[in-house]
C-alpha positions as CSV (number, residue, x, y, z in Angstrom):
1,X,131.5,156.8,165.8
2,X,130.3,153.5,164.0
3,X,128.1,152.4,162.2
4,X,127.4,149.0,160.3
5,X,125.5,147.7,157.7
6,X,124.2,144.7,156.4
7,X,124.3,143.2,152.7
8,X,121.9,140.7,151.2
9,X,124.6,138.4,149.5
10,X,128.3,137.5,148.9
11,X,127.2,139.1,145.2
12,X,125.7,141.9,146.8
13,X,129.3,142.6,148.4
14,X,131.1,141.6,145.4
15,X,129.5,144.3,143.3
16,X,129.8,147.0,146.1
17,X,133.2,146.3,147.4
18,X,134.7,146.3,143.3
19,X,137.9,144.3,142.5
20,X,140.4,143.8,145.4
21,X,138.0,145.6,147.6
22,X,138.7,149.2,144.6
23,X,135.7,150.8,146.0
24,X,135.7,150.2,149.7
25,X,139.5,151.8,149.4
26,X,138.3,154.6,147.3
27,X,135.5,155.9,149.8
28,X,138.1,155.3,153.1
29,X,140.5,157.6,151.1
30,X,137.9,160.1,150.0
31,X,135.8,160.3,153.1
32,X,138.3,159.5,155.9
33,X,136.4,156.6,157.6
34,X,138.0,153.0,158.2
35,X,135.8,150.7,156.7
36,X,136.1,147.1,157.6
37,X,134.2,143.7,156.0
38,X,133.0,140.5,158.1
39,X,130.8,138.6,155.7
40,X,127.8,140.2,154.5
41,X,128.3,143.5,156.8
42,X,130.6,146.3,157.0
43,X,131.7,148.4,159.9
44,X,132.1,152.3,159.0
45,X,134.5,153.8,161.9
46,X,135.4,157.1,162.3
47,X,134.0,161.3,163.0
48,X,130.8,161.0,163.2
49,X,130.1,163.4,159.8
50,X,132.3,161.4,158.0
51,X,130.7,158.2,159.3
52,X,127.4,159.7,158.6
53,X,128.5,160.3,154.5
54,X,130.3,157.1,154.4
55,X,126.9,155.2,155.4
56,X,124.6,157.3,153.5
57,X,126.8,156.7,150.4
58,X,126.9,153.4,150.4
59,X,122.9,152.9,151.0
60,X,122.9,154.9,147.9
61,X,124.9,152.2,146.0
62,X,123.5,149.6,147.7
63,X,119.9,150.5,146.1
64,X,121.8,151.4,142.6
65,X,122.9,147.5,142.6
66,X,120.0,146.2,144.0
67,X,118.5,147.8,140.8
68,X,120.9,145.8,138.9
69,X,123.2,148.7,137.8
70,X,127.1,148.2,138.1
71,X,129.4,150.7,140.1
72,X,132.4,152.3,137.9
73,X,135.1,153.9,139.3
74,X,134.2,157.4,137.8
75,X,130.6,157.2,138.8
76,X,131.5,156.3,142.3
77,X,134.0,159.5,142.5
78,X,130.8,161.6,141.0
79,X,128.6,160.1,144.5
80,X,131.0,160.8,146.7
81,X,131.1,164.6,145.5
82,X,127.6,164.3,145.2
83,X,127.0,163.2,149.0
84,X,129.6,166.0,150.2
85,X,127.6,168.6,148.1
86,X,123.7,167.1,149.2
87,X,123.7,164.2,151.8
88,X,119.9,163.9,151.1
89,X,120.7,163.4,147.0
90,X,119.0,160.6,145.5
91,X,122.1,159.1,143.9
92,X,120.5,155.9,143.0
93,X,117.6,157.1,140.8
94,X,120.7,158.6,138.7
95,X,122.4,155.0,137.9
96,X,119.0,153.2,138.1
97,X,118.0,154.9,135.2
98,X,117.8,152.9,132.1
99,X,117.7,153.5,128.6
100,X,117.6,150.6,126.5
101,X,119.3,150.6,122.9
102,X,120.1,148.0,120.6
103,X,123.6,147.6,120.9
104,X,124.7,144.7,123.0
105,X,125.1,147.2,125.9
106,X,121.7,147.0,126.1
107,X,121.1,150.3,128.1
108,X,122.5,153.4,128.2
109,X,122.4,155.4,131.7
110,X,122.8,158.9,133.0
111,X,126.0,160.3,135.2
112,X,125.2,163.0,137.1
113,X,122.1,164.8,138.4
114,X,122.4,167.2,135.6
115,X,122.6,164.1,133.2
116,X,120.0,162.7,134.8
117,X,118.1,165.9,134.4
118,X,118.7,166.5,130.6
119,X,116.9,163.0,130.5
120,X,113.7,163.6,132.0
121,X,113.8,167.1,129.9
122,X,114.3,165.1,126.8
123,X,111.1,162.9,128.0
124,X,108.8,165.5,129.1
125,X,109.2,168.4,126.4
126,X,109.1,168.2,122.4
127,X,112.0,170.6,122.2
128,X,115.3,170.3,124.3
129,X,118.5,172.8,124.3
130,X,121.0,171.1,126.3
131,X,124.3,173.7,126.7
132,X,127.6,172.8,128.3
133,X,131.3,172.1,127.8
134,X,132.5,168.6,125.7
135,X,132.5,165.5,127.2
136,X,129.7,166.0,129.3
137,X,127.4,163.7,127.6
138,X,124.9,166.3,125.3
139,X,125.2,164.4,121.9
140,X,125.8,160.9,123.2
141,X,122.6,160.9,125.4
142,X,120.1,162.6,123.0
143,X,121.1,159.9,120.6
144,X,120.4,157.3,123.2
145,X,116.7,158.7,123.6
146,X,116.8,158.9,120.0
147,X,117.6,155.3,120.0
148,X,115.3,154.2,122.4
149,X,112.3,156.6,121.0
150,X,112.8,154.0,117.6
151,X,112.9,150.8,119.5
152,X,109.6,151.6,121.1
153,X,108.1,152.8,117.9
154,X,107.4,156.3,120.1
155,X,108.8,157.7,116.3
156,X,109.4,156.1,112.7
157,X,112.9,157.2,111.8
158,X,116.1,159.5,113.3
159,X,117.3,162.5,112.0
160,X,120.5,163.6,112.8
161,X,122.4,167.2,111.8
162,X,124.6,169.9,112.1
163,X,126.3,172.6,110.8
164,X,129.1,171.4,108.3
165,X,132.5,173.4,107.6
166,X,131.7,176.8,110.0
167,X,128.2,178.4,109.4
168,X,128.5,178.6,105.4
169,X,128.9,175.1,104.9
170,X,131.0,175.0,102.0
171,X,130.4,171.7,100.7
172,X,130.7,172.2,97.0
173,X,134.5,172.1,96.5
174,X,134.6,168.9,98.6
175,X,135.4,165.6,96.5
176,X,132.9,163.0,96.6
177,X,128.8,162.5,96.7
178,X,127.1,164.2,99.8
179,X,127.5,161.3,101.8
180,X,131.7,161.8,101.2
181,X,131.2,165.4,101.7
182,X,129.5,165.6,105.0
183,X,130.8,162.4,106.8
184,X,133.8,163.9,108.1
185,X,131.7,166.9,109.8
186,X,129.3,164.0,110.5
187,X,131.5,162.0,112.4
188,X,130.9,162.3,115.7
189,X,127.3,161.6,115.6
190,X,128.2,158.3,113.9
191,X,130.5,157.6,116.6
192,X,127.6,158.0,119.4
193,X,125.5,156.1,117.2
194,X,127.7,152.9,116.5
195,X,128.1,152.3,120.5
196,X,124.0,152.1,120.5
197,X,123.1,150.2,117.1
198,X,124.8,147.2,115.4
199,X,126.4,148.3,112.1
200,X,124.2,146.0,110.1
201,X,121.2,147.6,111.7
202,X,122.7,151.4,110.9
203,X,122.9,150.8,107.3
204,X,119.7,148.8,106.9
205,X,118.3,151.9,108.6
206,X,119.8,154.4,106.9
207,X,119.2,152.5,103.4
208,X,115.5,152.4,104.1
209,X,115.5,156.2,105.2
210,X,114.6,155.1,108.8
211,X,117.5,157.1,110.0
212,X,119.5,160.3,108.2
213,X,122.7,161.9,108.6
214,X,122.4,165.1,106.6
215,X,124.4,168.7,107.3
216,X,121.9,171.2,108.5
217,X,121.7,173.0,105.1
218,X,119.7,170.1,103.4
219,X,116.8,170.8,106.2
220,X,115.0,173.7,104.7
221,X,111.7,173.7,103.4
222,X,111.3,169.7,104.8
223,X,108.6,168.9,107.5
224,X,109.4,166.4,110.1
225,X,106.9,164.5,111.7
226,X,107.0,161.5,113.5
227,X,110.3,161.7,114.2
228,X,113.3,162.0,116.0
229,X,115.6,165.0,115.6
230,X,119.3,165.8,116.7
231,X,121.3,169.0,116.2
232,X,124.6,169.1,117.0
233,X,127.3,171.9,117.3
234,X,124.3,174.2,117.5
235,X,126.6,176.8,118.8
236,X,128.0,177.0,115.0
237,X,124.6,177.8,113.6
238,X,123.3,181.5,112.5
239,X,120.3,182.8,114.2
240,X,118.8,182.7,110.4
241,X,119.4,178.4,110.6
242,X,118.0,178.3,113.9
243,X,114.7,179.6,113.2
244,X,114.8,177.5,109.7
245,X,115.9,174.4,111.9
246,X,113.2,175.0,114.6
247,X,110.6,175.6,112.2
248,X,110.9,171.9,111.1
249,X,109.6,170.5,113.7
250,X,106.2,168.2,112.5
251,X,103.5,166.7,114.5
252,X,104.7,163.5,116.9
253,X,108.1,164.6,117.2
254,X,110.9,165.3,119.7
255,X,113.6,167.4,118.7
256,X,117.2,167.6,120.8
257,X,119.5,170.7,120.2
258,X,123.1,170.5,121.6
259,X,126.2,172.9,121.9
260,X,128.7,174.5,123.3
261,X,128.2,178.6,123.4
262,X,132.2,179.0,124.1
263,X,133.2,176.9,121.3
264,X,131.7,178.4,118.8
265,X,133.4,178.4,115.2
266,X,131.2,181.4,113.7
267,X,133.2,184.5,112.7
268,X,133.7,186.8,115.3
269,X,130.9,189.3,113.9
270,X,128.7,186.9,113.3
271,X,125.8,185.6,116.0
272,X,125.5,182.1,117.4
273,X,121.3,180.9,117.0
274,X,122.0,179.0,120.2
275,X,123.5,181.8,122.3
276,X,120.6,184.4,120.3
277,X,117.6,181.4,121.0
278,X,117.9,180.8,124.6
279,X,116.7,184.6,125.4
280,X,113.6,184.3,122.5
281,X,112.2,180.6,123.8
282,X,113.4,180.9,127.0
283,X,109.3,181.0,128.4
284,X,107.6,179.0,125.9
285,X,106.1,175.9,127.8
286,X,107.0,172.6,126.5
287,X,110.5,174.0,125.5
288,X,113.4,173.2,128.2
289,X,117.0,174.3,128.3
290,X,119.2,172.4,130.4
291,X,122.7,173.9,131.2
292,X,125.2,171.2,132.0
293,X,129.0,172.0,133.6
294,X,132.0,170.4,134.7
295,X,131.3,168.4,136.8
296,X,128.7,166.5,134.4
297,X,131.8,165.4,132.6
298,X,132.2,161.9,132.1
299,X,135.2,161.2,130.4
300,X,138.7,160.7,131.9
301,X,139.1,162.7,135.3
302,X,141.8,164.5,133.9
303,X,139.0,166.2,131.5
304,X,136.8,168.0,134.3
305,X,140.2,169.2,135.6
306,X,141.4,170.8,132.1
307,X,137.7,172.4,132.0
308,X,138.2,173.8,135.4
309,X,141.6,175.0,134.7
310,X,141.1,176.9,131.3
311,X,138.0,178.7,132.7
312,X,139.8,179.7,136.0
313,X,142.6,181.1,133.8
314,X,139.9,182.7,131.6
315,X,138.4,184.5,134.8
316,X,141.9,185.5,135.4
């Protein structure tokens, strides 16, 4: 079978093609077609359900560029398994999705479909659980919302926690001020954070108490409104600091709990709040729990397969 299809511009084929024709090489190898280039068109040759994925892929770039997203390698590996799974996936509303920060990246964007999903979650409901193993995005995007909820005034400051040192959070015999004591346990939201916001604007924010990075002990008895709230590591929290954490929550604000249930750090008698919550608020309206897996992982390849492994060897 063959099939062809035209491209608007030399750009247009630049940006689909990649460097040295990476992409082009990438879906022949991955879907079995021989794809060849005469200009602006490309001829897809080869069985006709492979021809049929090959073509339907790259409409689905072709629209994500034409919305003026780039291809990378490891987004264009998630399509292809994406168009094997679900030809009729909407791969391009994935990429296309922006959400502008104020970093010079400009614009964070989602992954997958269960990225892209945890997204619209975050932007429909006040309070979000997202669940699923590292790497697949949890803290990185909340704080990209969080980001983006500031920058269009949606909320008047950040607040960004999570259990410090296990569930006790034994600060005291730590050297140093709070700030010393927590930033360590701290560290990974700053991480997120510094790809989104320039440092200047970070500590003029956080000098002004626009935006706080506090352990989740220093959260009881305040009221949050107007505002943007993170938990992180939930999985490390008591079902007591849940409900105190939960119970913050003021008027005109979103709040965004993330963890990983098989990671937790609690003492083996001891109860995770996020494993104990999702059963209680599973069927309140306006509170969404979104369950990402392995193959939302969008780190280094070599990641998803380690995730796979360990839990195959777990079953085992």
């Amino acid at each position: 079978m063959l099939n062809t299809i035209k491209l608007k511009d030399n750009q247009e084929a630049r940006s689909l093609f990649g460097t040295h024709d990476e992409n082009l090489k990438i879906i022949e190898n991955e879907l079995n077609v021989k794809i060849a280039t005469r200009g602006e068109a490309l001829k897809i040759e080869g069985e006709s359900k492979q021809v049929e994925l090959a073509s339907r892929l790259l409409e689905e770039l072709i629209l994500t560029i034409r919305s003026g997203a780039f291809i990378k390698k490891h987004e264009l590996l998630y399509a292809i398994k994406s168009i094997r799974e679900d030809e009729a996936r909407d791969i391009h509303s994935i990429y296309s999705d922006r959400i502008e920060v104020s970093s010079k990246r400009q614009y964070i964007t989602p992954k997958s479909k269960g990225q892209k999903e945890y997204v619209d979650a975050i932007r429909k409901n006040d309070i979000v659980f997202c669940i699923g193993p590292a790497g697949t995005g949890k803290t990185y995007l909340a704080m990209a919302m969080a980001v983006n909820a500031l920058k269009k005034q949606l909320v008047s400051r950040i607040i960004l926690t999570r259990p410090a040192v296990d569930a006790g959070e034994s600060l005291g015999y730590l050297p140093g001020d709070l700030y010393q004591k927590v930033t360590p346990y701290l560290r990974p939201l700053y991480d997120a954070l510094y790809d989104m916001m320039e440092v200047d604007k970070i500590k003029d924010c956080i000098e002004r108490g626009i935006m706080e990075i506090v352990p989740l002990a220093y959260m009881r008895g305040r009221t949050l409104n107007d505002s943007f709230i993170i938990m992180d590591e939930a999985q490390n929290s008591t079902p007591e600091q849940m409900k105190m954490f939960l119970t913050r929550l003021g008027f005109d604000s979103k709040t965004v709990i993330t963890g990983d249930i098989t990671q937790s750090d609690l003492p083996s008698h001891r109860t995770s709040g996020l494993d104990q919550v999702r059963n209680i608020l599973k069927d309140i309206e306006g509170i969404s729990f979104v369950y990402l897996k392995g193959e939302d992982v969008v780190r280094h390849e070599l990641v998803q397969e380690i995730i796979k492994a360990y839990a195959n060897n777990v079953k085992g």
